[in-house]
PLY file of the C-alpha trace (Angstrom):
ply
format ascii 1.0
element vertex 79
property float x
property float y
property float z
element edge 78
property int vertex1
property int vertex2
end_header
44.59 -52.06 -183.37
44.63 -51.65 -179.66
46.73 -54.05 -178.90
49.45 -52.86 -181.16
48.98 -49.43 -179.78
49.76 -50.75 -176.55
52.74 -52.34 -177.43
54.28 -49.31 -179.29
53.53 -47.51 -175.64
55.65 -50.26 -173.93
58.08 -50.26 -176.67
58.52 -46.31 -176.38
58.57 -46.33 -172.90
61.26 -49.25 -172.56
63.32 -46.70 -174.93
63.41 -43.93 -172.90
64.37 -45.78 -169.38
67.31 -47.21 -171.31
68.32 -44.01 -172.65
67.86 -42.32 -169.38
70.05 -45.28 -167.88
73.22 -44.55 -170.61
73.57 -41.33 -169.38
76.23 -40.08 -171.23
79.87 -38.40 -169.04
80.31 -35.53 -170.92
83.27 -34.42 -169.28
85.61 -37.91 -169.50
88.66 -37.21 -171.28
89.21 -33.39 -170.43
91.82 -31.99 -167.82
91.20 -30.21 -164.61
92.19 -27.00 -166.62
89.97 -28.14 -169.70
87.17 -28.49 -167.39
87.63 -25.35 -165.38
88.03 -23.71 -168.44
84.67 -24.51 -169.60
82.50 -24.45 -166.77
83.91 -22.65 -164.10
85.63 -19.61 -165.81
83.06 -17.51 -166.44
82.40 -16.85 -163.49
85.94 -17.70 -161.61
89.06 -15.95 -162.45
90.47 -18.83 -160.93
90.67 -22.22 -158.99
91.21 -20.61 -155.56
88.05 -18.90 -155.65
86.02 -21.97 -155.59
88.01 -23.33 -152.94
87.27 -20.35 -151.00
86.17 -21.12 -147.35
85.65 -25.40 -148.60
87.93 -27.99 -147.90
87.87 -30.36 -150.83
85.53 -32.63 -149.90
83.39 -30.29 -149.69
84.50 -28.43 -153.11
84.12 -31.52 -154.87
80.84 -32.29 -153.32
79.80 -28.77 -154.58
81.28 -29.04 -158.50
79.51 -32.71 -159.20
76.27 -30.88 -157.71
76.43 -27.73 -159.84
79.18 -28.04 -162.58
80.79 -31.49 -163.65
78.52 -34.61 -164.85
80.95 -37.37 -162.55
82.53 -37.30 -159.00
85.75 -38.19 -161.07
85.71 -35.18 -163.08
84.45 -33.36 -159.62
87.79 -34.90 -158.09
89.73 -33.79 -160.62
88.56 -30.40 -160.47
89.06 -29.88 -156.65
92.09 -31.42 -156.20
0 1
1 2
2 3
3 4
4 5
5 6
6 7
7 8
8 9
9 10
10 11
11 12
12 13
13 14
14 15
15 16
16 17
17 18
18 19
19 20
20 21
21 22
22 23
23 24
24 25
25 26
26 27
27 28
28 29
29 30
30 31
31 32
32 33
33 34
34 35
35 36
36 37
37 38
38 39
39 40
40 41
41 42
42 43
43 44
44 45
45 46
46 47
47 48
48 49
49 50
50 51
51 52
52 53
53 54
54 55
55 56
56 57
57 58
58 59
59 60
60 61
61 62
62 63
63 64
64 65
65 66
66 67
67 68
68 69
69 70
70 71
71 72
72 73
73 74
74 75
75 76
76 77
77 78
């Protein structure tokens, strides 16, 4: 009995480090205006206010930090 609760542990634990390692790119697929649209117009009536005092290294630095699950999609968004 203990040994096959130890190896449900193990098996439970391999399962969520290989689900943590397929993290999933929720924005792939969606346009610099899709994306902006959806996570950046809420609060910005447009793309020039993010870019506001950043050059766009620096922007897209910022939007994979805070907004956008890639650097590709942060790329996107700041160029």
């Amino acid at each position: 009995m203990a040994r096959s609760l130890k190896l449900l542990g193990l098996g439970a634990a391999f399962a969520l480090a290989s689900g943590a390692a397929q993290a999933e790119n929720l924005d792939a697929g969606k346009s610099a205006p899709a994306l902006f649209a959806a996570t950046c117009a809420t609060c910005h009536s447009s793309p020039r206010g993010l870019a506001k005092d950043r050059g766009s290294g620096g922007l897209a630095s910022y939007l994979q930090e805070h907004y956008t699950s890639s650097p590709q999609s942060a790329a996107a968004l700041a160029a």
